[in-house]
C-alpha positions, 0 to 999 in steps of 0.5 A: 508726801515726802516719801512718794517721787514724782516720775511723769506728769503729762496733760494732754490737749486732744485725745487722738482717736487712734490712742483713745481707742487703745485706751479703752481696749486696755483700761478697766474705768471709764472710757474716754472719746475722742478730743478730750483732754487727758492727765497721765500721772507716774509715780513711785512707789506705786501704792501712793497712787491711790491717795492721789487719784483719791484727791483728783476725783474728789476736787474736779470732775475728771473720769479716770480710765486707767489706774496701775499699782505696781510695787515700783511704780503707779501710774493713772490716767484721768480725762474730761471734755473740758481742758480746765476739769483735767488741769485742776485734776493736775494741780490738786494732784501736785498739790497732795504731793506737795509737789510742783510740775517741774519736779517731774522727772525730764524724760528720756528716749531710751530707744528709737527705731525704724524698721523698713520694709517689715517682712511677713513674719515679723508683722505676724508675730507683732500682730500676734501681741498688739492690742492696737490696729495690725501691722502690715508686710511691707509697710515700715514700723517705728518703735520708742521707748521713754523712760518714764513710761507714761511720757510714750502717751505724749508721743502716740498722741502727737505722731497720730497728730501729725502723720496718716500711721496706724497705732499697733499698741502702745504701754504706758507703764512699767520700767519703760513706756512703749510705742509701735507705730506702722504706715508708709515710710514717709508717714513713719517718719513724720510720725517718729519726728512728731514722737520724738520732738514730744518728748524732747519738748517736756522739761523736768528734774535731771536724773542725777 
């Protein structure tokens, strides 16, 4: 598929609960519980993804939960209890592409943000458009954006890992993949350490 560029390819280890409950708020496939391993796939344009998703399905037994066309991009998601199943979904994904891991792109962090102290209307309004758990007044909200959007999964499973925050929503398509998450200032910061040293950790194709 020399037409077809591959934008995200990211596994994930252990769905968290927080961002497995997002998932299956949002998705239209099969649900996913917590502790499975998951597969995130981007790629451009976004047509191309069913003959991908086509191949996964057929090769492994891996569930998909979500699948997006867009005319720029497609994005799908697939998961299963057992890691080797969604790894093999990987491969014979890369494998129609003609592909290799590394010839994803290398993500960037394209905006990074602590808000201290969010005061009442502000959390109002986010609590207004969230499909997650709601924002507090007063607790401190940590927004990213990564570029490619599907990478942002990578980054609310780790921070959930590793910090005591709430997921208010998270979108794993689109130009931009988006993050908000909210708790104690301290936790926040642990969170938003854990989200960036994520992206940071994914090597890929530079953009040039």
């Amino acid at each position: 598929m020399a037409d077809v560029s591959l934008r995200a390819h990211v596994f994930l280890d252990s769905l968290q609960p927080q961002l497995t409950s997002h998932i299956c708020t949002t998705c239209r496939g099969y649900f996913p519980v917590p502790g499975m391993a998951s597969l995130f796939v981007e790629i451009a344009p976004g047509m191309q993804i069913h003959r991908l998703i086509d191949a996964a399905l057929k090769q492994t037994d891996v569930m998909p939960a979500t699948l997006i066309v867009e005319r720029a991009f497609g994005m799908l998601e697939v998961h299963h209890e057992d890691k080797g199943q969604v790894l093999a979904a990987g491969d014979a994904i890369l494998e129609q592409l003609g592909a290799k891991e590394s010839d994803r792109l290398q993500p960037r962090v394209v905006s990074n943000t602590v808000i201290r102290h969010v005061e009442p209307y502000h959390a109002m309004i986010i609590d207004k458009i969230r499909f997650g758990s709601m924002i507090k007044p007063g607790q401190s909200l940590f927004i990213m954006e990564t570029e490619p959007a599907a990478y942002v999964a990578l980054a609310a499973n780790e921070a959930e890992k590793a910090a005591n925050v709430e997921l208010v929503d998270v979108l794993v398509f689109g130009a931009y993949g988006r993050l908000y998450l909210a708790g104690t200032e301290s936790e926040v910061d642990s969170a938003a350490e854990a989200a960036n040293a994520a992206i940071n950790s994914l090597t890929g194709r530079s953009r040039s």
